[in-house]
Backbone as CSV, one residue per row, in Angstrom:
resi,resn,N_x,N_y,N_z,CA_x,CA_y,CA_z,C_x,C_y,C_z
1,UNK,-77.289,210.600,-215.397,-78.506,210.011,-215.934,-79.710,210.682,-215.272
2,UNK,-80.435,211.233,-216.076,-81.899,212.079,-215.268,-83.211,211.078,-215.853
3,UNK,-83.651,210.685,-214.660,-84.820,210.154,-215.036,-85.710,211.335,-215.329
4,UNK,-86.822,210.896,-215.988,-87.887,211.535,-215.918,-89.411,211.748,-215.398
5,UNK,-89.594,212.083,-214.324,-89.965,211.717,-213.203,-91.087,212.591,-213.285
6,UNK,-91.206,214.050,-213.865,-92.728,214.522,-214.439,-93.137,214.186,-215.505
7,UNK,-92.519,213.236,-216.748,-93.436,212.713,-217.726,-94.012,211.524,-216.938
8,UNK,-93.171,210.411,-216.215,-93.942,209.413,-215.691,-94.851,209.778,-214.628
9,UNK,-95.066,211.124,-213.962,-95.752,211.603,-212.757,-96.999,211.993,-214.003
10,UNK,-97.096,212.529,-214.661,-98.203,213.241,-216.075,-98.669,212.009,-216.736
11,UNK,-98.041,210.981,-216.861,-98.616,210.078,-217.476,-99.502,209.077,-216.530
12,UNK,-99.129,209.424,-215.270,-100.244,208.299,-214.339,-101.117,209.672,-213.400
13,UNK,-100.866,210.298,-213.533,-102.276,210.982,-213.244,-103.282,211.678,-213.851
14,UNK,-103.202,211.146,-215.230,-103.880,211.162,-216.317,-104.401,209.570,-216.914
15,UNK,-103.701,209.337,-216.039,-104.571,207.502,-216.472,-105.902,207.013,-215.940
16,UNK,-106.613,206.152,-216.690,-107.564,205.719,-215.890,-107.842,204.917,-214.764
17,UNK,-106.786,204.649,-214.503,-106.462,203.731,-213.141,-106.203,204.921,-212.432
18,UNK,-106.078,205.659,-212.589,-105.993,206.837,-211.283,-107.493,207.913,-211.105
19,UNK,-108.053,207.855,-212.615,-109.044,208.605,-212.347,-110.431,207.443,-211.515
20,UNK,-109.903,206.398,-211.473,-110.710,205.361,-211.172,-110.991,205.085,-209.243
21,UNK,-109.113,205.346,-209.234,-108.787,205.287,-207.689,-109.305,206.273,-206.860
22,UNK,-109.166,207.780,-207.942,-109.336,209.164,-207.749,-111.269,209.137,-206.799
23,UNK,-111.941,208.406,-208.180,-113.267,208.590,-207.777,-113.598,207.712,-206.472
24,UNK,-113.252,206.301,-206.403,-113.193,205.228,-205.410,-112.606,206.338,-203.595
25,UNK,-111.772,206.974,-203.836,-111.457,207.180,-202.582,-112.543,208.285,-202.285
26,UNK,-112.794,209.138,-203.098,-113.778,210.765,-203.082,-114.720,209.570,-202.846
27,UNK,-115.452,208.597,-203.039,-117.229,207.521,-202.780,-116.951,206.917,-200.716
28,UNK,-115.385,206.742,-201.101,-115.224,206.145,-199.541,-114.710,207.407,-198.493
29,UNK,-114.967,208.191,-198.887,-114.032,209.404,-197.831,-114.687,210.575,-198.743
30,UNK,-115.925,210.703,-198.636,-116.617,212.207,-199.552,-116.301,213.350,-198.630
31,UNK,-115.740,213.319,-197.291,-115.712,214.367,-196.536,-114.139,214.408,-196.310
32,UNK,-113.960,216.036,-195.993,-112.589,216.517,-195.826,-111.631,215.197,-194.772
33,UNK,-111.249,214.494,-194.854,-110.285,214.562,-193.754,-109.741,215.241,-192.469
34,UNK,-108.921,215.991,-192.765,-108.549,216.949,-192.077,-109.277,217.820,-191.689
35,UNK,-109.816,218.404,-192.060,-111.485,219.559,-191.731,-112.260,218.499,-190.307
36,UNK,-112.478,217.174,-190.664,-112.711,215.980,-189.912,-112.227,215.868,-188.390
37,UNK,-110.923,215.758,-188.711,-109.438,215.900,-187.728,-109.818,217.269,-186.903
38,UNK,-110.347,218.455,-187.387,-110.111,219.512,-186.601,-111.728,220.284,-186.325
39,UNK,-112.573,219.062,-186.165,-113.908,219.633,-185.823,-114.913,219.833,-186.418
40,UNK,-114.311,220.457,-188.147,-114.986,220.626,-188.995,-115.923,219.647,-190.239
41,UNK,-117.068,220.437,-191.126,-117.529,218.981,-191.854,-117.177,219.745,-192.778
42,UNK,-116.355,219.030,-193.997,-116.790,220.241,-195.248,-116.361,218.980,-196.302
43,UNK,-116.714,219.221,-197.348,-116.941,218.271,-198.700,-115.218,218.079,-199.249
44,UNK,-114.984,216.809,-199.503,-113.222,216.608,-200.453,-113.415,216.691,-201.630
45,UNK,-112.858,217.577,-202.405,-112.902,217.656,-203.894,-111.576,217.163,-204.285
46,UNK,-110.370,216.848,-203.039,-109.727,216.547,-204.129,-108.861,215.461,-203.045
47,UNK,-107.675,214.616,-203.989,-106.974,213.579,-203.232,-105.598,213.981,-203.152
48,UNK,-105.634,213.613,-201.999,-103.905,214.064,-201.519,-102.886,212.715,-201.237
49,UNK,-101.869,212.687,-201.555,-100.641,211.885,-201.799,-100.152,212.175,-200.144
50,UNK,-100.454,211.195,-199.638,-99.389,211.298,-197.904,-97.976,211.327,-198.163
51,UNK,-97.220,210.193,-198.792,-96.232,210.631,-199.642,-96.366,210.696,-200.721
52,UNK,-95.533,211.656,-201.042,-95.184,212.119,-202.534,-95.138,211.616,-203.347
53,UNK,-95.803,211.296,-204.195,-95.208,210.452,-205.730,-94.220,210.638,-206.287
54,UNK,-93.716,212.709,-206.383,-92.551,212.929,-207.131,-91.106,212.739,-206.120
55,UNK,-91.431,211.600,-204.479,-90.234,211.621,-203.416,-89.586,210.063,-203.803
56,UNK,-90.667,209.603,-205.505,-90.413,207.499,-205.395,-88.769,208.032,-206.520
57,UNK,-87.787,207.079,-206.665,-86.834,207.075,-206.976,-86.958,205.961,-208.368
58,UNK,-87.776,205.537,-208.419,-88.038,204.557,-209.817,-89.406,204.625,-210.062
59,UNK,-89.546,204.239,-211.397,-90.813,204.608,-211.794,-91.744,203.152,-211.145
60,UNK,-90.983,202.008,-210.624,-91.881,201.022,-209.877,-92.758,201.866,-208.687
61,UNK,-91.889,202.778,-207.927,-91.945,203.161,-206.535,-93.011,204.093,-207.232
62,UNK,-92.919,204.912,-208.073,-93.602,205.844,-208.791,-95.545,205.490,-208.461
63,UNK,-95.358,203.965,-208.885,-96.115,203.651,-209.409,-97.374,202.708,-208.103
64,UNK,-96.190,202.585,-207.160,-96.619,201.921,-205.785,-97.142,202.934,-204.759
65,UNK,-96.633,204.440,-204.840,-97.034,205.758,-203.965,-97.801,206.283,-205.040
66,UNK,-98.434,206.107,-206.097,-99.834,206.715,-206.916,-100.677,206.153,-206.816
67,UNK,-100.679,205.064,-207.229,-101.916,203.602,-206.908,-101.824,202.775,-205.167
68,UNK,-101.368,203.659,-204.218,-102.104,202.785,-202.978,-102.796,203.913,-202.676
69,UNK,-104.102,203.065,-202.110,-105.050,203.944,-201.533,-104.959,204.170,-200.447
70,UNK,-103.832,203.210,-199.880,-103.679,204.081,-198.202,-102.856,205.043,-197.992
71,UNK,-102.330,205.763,-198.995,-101.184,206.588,-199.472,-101.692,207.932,-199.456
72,UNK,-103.481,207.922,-199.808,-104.292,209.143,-199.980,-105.284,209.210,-198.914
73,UNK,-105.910,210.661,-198.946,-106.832,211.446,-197.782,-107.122,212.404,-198.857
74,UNK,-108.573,212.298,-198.735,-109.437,212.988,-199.100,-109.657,214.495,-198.348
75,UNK,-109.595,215.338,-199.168,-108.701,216.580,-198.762,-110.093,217.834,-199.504
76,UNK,-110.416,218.655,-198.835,-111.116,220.436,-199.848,-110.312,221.141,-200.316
77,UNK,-110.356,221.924,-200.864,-109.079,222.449,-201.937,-108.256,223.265,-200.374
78,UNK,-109.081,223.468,-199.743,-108.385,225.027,-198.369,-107.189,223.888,-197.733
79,UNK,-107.711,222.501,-197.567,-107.078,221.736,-196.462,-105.513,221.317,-196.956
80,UNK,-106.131,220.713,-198.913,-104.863,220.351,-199.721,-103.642,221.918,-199.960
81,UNK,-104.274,222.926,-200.522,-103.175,223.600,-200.251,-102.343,224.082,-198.800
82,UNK,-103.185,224.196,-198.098,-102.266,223.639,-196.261,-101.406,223.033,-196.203
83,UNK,-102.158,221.607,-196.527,-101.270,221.025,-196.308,-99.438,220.236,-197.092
84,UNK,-99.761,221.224,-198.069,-98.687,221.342,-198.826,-97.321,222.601,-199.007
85,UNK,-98.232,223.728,-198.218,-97.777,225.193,-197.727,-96.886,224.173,-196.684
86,UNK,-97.352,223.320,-195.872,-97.050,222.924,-194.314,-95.611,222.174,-194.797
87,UNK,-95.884,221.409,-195.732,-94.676,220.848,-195.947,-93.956,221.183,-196.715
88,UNK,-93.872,222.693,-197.512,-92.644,222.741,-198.378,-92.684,222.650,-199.512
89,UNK,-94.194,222.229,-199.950,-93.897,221.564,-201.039,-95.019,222.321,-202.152
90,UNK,-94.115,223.837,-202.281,-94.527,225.069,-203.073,-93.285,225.514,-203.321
91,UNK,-93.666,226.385,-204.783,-92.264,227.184,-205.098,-91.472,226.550,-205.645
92,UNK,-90.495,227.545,-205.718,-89.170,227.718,-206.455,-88.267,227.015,-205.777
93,UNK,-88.006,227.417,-204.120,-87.052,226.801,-203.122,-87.356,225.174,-203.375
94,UNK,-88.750,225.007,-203.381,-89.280,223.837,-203.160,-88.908,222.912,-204.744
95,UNK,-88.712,223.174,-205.143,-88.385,222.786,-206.562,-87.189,222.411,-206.277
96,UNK,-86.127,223.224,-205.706,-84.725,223.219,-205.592,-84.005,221.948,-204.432
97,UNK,-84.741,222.335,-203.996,-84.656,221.266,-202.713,-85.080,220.001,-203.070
98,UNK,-86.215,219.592,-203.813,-86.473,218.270,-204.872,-85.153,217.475,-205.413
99,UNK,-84.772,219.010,-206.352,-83.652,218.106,-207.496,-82.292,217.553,-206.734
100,UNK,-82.304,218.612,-205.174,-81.065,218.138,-204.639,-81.374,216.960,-203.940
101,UNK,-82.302,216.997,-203.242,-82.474,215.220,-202.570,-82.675,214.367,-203.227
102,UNK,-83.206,214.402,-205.171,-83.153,213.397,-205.978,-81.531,212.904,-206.170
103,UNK,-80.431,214.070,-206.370,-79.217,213.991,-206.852,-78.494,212.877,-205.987
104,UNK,-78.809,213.756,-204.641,-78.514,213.052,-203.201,-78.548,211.060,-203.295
105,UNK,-80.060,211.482,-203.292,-80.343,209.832,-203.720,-79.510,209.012,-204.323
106,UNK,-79.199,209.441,-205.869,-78.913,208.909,-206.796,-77.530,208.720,-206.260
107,UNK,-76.883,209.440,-205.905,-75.614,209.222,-205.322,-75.416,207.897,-204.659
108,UNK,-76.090,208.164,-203.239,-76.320,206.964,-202.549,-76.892,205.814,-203.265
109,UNK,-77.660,205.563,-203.912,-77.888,204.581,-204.479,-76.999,203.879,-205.797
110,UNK,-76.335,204.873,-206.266,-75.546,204.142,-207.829,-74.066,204.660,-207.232
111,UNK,-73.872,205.246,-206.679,-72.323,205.468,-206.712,-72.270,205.214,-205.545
112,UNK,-71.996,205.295,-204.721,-71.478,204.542,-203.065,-71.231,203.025,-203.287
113,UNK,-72.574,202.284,-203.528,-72.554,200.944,-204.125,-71.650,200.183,-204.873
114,UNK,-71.205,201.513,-206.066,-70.005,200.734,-207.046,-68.775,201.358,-206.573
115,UNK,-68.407,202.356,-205.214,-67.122,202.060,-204.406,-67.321,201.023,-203.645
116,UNK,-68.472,200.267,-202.705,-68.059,199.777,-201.748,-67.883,198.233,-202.749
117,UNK,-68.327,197.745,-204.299,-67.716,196.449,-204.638,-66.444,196.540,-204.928
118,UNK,-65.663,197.769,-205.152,-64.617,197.920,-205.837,-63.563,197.155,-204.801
């Protein structure tokens, strides 16, 4: 069973509850974060996901790591791609490594479960 986890990721960050949250955090945090963190002042153009939206396993969780605002940091484009270089989370490898810790998941969660009632 494959969820679909970039139509429901495309469909809420294209919503207005996100472009809403989007603007609300850029009014409360107009400055980099991280730039912040390391001395610097420079302007956030954009919002960054602390965790991942595409790491939630249901589209509830989906929906609980897009819409909290303590989930995001207001980020300049130099800081957000950093900090995404930093974690992996570029590329092809990085793609690959996704579908296997989703599989992973799914394992643990639907099949382990229906050996250990058996």
């Amino acid at each position: 069973m494959k969820r679909n986890n970039d139509e429901d990721y495309r469909k809420m960050i294209q919503s207005r509850h996100w472009a809403e949250l989007r603007r609300y955090k850029l009014t409360q945090n107009p400055l980099c974060e991280r730039c912040m963190e390391e001395g610097r002042t420079r302007a956030a153009s954009e919002v960054h996901h602390v965790k991942p939206v595409e790491d939630a396993m249901t589209p509830t969780e989906m929906r609980r790591l897009m819409f909290d605002v303590h989930n995001l940091r207001s980020l300049c484009h130099d800081c957000h791609v950093k900090t995404h270089t930093e974690m992996g989370r570029s590329g092809a490898k990085h793609n690959k490594r996704v579908q296997a810790k989703r599989l992973e998941r799914f394992k643990e969660r639907f099949l382990d479960e229906d050996k250990e009632s058996k």
